[in-house]
C-alpha positions as CSV (number, residue, x, y, z in Angstrom):
1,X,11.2,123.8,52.7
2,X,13.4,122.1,55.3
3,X,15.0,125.3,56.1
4,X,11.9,127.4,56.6
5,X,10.9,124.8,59.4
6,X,13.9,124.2,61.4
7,X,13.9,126.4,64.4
8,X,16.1,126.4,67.3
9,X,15.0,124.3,70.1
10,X,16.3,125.4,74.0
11,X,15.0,122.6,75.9
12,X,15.7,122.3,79.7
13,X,14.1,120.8,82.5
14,X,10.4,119.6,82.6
15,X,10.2,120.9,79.0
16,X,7.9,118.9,77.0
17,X,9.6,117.7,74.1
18,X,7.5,117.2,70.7
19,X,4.2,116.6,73.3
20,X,5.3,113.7,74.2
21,X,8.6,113.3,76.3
22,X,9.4,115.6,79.6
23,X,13.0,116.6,80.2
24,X,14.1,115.4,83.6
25,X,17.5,116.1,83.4
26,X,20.0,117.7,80.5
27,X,22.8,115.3,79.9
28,X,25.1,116.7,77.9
29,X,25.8,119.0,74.2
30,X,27.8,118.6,71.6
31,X,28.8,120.7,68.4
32,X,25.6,117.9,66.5
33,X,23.7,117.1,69.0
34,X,22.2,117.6,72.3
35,X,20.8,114.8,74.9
36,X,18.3,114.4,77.5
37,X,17.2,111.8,80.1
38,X,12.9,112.0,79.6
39,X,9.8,110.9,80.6
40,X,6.7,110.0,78.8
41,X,3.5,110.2,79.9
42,X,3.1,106.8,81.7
43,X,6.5,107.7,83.2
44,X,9.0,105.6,81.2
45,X,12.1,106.9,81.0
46,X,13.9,107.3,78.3
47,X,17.6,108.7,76.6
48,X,16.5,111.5,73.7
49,X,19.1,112.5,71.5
50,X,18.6,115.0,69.1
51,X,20.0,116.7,66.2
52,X,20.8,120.7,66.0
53,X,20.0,120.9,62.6
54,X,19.3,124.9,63.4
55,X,23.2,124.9,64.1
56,X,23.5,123.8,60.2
57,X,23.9,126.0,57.3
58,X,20.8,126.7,55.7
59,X,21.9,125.0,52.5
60,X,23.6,121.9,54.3
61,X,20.4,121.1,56.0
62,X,18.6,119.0,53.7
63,X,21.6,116.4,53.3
64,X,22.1,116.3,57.2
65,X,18.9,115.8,57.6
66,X,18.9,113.0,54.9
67,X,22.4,111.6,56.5
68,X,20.7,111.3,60.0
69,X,17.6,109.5,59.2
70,X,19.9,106.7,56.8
71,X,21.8,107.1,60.1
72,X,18.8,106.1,62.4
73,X,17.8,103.6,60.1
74,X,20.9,101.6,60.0
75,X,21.2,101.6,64.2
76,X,18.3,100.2,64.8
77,X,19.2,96.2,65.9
78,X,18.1,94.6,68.1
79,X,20.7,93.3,70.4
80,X,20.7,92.9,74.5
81,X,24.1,94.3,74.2
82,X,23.0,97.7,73.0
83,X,20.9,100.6,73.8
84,X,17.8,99.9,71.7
85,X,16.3,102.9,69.8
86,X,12.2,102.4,70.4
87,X,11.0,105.4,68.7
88,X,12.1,108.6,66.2
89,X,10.5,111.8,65.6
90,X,10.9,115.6,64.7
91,X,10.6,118.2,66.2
92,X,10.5,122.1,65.7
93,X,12.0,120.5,62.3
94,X,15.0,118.9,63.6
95,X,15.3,114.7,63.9
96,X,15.6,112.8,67.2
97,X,15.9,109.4,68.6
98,X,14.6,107.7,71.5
99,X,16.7,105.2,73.1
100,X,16.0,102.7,76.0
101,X,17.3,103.6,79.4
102,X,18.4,101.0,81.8
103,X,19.4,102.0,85.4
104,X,23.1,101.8,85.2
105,X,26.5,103.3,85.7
106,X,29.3,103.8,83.1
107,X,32.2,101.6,83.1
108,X,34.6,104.4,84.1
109,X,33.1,104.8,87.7
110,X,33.3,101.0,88.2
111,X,37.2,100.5,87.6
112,X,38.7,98.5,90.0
113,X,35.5,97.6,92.0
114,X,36.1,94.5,93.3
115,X,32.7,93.5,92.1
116,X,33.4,94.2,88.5
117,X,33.8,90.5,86.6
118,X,36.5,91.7,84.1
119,X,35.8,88.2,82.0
120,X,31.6,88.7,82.0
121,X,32.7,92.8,80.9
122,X,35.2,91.9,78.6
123,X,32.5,89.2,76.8
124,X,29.8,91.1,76.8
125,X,31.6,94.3,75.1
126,X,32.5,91.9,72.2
127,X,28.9,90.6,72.3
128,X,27.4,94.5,71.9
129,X,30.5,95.3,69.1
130,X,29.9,92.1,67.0
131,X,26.4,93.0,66.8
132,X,27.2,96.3,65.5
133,X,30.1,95.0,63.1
134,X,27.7,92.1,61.7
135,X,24.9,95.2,61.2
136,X,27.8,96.8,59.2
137,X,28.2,99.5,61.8
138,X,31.6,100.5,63.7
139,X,31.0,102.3,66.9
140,X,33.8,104.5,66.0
141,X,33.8,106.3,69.8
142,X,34.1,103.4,72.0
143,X,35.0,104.6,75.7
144,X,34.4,103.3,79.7
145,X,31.4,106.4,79.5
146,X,30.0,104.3,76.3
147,X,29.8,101.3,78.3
148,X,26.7,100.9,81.2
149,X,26.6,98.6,83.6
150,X,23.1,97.8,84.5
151,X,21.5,95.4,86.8
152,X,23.0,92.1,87.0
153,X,26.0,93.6,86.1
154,X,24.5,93.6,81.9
155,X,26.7,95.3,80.0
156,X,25.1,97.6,77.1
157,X,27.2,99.8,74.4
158,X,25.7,103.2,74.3
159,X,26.6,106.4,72.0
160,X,27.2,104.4,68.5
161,X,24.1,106.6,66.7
162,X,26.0,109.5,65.0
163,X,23.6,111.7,64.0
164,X,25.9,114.2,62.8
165,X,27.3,111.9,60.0
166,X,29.8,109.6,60.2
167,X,32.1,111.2,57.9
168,X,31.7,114.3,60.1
169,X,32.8,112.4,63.5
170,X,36.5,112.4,62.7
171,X,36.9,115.9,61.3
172,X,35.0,117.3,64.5
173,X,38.0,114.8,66.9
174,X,40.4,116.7,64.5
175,X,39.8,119.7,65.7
176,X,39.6,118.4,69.2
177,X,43.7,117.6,68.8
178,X,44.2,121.1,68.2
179,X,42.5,122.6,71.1
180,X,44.0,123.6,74.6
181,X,41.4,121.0,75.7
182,X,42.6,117.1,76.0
183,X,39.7,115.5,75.6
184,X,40.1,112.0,77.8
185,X,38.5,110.0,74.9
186,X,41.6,110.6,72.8
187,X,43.1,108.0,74.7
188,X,40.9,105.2,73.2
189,X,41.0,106.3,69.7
190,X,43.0,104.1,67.4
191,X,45.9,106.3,65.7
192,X,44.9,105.6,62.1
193,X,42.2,108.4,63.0
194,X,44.9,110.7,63.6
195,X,45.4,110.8,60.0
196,X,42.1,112.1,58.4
197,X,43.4,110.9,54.9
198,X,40.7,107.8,54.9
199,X,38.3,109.1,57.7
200,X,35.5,108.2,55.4
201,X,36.2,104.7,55.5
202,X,35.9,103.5,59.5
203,X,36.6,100.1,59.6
204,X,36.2,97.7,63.0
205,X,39.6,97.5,63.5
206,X,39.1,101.1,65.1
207,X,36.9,98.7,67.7
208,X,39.3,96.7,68.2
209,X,41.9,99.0,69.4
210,X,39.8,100.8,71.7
211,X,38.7,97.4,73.0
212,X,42.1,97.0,74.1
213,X,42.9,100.3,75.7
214,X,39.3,99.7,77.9
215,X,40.7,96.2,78.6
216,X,44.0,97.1,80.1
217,X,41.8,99.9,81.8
218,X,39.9,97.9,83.4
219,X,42.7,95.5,84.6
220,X,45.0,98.2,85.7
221,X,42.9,101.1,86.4
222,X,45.6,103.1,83.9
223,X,46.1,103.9,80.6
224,X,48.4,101.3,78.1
225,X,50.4,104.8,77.5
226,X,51.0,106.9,80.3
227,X,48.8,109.4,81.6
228,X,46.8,111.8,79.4
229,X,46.3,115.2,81.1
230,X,48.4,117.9,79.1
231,X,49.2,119.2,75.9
232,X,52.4,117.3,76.5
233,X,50.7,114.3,77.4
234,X,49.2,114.0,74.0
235,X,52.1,114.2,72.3
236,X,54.2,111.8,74.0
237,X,51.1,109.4,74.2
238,X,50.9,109.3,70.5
239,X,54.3,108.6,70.4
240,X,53.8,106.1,72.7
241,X,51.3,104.5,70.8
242,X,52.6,104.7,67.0
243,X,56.0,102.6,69.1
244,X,53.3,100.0,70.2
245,X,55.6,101.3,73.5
246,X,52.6,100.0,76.1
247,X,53.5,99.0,79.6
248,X,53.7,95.3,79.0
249,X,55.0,94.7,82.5
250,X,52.0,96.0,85.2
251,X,50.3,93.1,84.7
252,X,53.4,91.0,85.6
253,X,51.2,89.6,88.6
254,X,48.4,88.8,87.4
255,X,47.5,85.1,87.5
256,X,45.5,85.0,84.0
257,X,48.3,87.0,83.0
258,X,48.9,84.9,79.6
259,X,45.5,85.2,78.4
260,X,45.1,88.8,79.0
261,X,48.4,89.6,77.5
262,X,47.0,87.5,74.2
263,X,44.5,89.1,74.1
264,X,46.2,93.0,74.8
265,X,48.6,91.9,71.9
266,X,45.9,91.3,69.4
267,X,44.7,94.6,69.9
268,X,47.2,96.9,70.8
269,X,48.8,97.1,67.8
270,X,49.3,100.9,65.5
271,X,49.0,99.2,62.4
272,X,45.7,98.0,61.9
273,X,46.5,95.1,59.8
274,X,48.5,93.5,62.9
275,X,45.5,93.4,64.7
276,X,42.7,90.7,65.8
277,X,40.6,90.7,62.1
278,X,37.5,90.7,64.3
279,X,35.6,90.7,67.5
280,X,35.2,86.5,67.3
281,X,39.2,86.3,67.3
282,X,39.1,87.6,70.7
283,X,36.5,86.1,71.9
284,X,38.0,82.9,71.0
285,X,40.7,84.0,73.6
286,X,38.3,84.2,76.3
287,X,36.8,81.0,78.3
288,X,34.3,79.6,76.2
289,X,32.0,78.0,78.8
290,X,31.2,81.3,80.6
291,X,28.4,83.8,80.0
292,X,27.3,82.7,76.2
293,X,26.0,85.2,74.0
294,X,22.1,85.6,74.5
295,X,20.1,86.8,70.9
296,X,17.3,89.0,70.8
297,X,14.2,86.7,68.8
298,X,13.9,88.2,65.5
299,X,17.3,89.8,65.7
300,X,18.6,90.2,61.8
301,X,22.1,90.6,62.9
302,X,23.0,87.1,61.8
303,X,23.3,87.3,57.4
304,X,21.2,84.9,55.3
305,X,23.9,81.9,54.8
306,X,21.7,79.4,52.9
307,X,22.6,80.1,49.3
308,X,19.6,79.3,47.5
309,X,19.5,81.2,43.8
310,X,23.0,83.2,44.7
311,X,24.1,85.9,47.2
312,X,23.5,89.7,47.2
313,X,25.0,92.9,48.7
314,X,22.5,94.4,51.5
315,X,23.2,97.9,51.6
316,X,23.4,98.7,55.7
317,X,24.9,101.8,56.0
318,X,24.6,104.5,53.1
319,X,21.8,106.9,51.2
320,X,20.8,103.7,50.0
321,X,20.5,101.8,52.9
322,X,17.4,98.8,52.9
323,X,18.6,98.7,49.2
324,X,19.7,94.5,47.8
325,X,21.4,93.9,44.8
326,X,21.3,90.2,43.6
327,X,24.4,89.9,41.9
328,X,22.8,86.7,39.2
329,X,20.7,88.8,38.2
330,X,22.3,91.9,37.4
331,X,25.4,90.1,36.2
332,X,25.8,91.2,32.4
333,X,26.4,88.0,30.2
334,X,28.5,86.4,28.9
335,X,31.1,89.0,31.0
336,X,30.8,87.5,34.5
337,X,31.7,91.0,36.3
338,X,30.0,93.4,37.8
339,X,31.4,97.0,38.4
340,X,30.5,99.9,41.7
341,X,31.5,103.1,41.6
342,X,29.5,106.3,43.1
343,X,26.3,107.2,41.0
344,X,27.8,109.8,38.1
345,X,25.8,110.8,34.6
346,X,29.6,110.1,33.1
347,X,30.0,106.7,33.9
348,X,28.3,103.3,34.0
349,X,28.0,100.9,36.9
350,X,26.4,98.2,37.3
351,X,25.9,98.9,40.6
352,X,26.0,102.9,41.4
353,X,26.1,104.2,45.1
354,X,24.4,107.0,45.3
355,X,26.5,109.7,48.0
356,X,24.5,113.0,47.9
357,X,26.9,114.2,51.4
358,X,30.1,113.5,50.8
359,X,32.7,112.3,47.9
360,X,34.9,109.1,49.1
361,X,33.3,106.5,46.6
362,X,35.4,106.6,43.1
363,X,33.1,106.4,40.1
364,X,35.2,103.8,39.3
365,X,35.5,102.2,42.5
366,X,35.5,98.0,42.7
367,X,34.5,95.1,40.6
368,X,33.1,91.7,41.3
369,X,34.1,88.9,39.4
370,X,31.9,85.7,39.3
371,X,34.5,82.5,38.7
372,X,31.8,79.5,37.0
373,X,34.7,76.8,38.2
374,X,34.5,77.3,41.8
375,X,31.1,79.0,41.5
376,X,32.7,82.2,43.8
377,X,32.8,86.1,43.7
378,X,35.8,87.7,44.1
379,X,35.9,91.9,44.7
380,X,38.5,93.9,43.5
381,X,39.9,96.9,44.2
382,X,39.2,99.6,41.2
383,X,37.9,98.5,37.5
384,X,39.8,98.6,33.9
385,X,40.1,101.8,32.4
386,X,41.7,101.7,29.0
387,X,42.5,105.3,29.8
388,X,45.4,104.7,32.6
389,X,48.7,103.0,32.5
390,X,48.2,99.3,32.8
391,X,44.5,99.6,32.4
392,X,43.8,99.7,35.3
393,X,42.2,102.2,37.9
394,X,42.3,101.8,41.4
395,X,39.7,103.3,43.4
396,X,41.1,107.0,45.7
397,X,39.9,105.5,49.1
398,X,40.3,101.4,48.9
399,X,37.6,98.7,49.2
400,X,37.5,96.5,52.4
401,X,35.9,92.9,53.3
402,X,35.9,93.4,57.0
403,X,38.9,95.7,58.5
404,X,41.0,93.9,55.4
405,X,41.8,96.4,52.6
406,X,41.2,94.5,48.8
407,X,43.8,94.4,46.4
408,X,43.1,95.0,42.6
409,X,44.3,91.1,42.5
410,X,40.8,90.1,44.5
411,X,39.9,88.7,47.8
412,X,36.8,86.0,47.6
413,X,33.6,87.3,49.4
414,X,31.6,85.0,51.5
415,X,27.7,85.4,53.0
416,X,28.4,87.7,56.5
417,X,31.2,89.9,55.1
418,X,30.6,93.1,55.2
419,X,32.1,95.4,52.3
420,X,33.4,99.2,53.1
421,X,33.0,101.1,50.5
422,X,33.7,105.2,51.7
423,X,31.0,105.6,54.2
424,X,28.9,102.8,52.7
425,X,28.8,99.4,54.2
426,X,27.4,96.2,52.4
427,X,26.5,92.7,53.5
428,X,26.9,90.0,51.8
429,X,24.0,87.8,51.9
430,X,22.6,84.4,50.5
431,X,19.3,84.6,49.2
């Protein structure tokens, strides 16, 4: 049915889009999707991003389509740090999002203004990516054109809705490294996407790292690794950067030298494990008395921490997405574990993530374990299998609390952690 509907849609400018939304201006297209600055008909303006689902095969369409609205689902929290979607529709039978627009430059044509308050920037980029992170989201593409800079110098992440699927984003960079084209945003990705081994899990670390890059781009008005430019480049850059060979000694004069190079440390690291475990770590490293983080009333980016009857995993990112699982009271007694593994007719979880798009869940993938003497869950990586040597399975693509990968030994799960699971995310909530 979907197929029959979709049709290709050529908009340009002062094109109506779906009735509703006049094209002012095309602002760019990608291989997924296309976007447009619009109108409505009180003149608002508005960023549309929409999905080429006619550029899908036929027989693809209906889990793209599925994987786009989970997608749009998940992005929408409210944050004054973010680019707020305010409405979603379809047209000519493919999906698209409206997001807010706010009069603004990007970050990249603002480096080095004098003007530019690198501390107020620097907070208010880890403001916009721990909202994301405690949503169980990673923005996976962060860059100085992802960045705005509105009025009163309000900084707002922008570009962190993939509507092409999130385990498509890395395989469509892949093919990006092979290309006679350098494309610039290379230069903020973090090198574990350069290996496509685990690209279904994206964990905040990747943040983190291109955090740091923007950082020392802002304070330098360079790149931590040389220039990026050719072919060449590239190659010498990822050397550069697998070393943890960045050029330590520009900022050599800067008077808040020692915090910034803290901070640079913390994030500029190739293995992911050396790095800051999260956005609050840095933030620590920042003054604490200067431009405090402002909420949005009736924000849910915040986890339920009063435990009341137990905790639960809030599905935020997956097919399942909206979906709770309040581990009491699916707990099978007297046992006192609960397995997860992706949804399969063969086996039996207590918990089964259903992942109709892609295949990075194990069907034997973690187990929680409740522990009556310190009244605490602890998740571990894989489940017994009598079938395996040692009895034990792990799972193909690891389980994560946060950007930390989980042992089959266990790692203690509190309310606010989010769980990587493949694509899916869960937060652990009290309830």
């Amino acid at each position: 049915m979907v197929n029959n509907t979709v049709q290709r849609c050529d908009f340009r400018m002062h094109d109506m889009v779906d009735g509703k939304f006049r094209v002012e201006r095309v602002l760019n297209s990608t291989r997924t999707d296309q976007k447009f600055k619009v109108n409505d008909t009180s003149g608002n303006e508005y960023i549309l991003k929409l999905l080429k689902l006619w550029e899908v095969e036929p027989s693809l369409r209906q889990k793209m389509l599925l994987s786009a609205d989970n997608e749009i689902k998940s992005c929408q929290i409210k944050s004054n740090y973010l680019t707020n979607i305010v409405h979603t529709g379809m047209v000519n039978g493919n999906p698209y999002l409206l997001l807010e627009y706010c009069k603004s430059l990007d970050l990249s044509h603002l480096i080095r203004n004098q003007r530019l308050d690198i501390v107020k920037t620097a907070k208010e980029i880890l403001y916009g990516l721990r909202d994301l992170h405690k949503s169980g989201k990673v923005h996976g593409q962060l860059t100085p054109e992802n960045i705005l800079i509105a009025d009163g110098n309000r900084v707002k992440l922008t570009n962190y809705v993939i509507l092409g699927g999130r385990a498509n984003l890395l395989a469509s960079k892949n093919k990006t490294l092979h290309s006679h084209f350098i494309d610039k945003a290379l230069a903020y990705q973090a090198p574990e996407l350069y290996r496509l081994e685990r690209y279904a899990t994206i964990l905040p670390s990747v943040d983190i790292f291109s955090f740091g890059v923007i950082l020392f781009f802002m304070l330098t008005g360079e790149l931590p690794y040389g220039k990026l430019v050719t072919e060449s480049d590239w190659i010498h850059y990822q050397t550069r950067v697998q070393s943890d060979d960045w050029n330590r000694n520009i900022l050599f004069r800067n008077e808040q030298r020692e915090m910034w190079m803290n901070i640079l440390e913390a994030c500029l690291s190739a293995d992911p494990h050396s790095r800051a475990g999260s956005v609050d770590e840095l933030l620590e490293k920042l003054p604490g008395n200067e431009y405090p983080y402002i909420a949005v009333q009736g924000s849910q980016v915040e986890a339920p921490n009063a435990i009341l009857n137990g905790i639960m995993l809030h599905v935020m990112q997956g097919n399942d997405w909206g979906k709770c699982y309040r581990l009491p009271e699916i707990m099978p007694s007297p046992k006192r574990i609960i397995t997860l593994g992706r949804k399969d007719d063969s086996i039996f979880n207590q918990i089964q993530l259903s992942e109709p798009v892609s295949s990075y869940i194990s069907r034997r993938h973690c187990t929680l374990e409740w522990d009556d003497e310190t009244e605490t869950w602890y998740l571990r990586d894989g489940q017994w299998d009598k079938e395996v040597q040692g009895n034990w399975a792990r799972s193909l693509n690891g389980t994560y609390i946060n950007s930390k990968e989980v042992t089959e030994e266990g790692s203690k799960i509190i309310p606010g952690d989010i769980i990587s699971i493949g694509n899916v995310k869960l937060r652990v909530e009290a309830y």
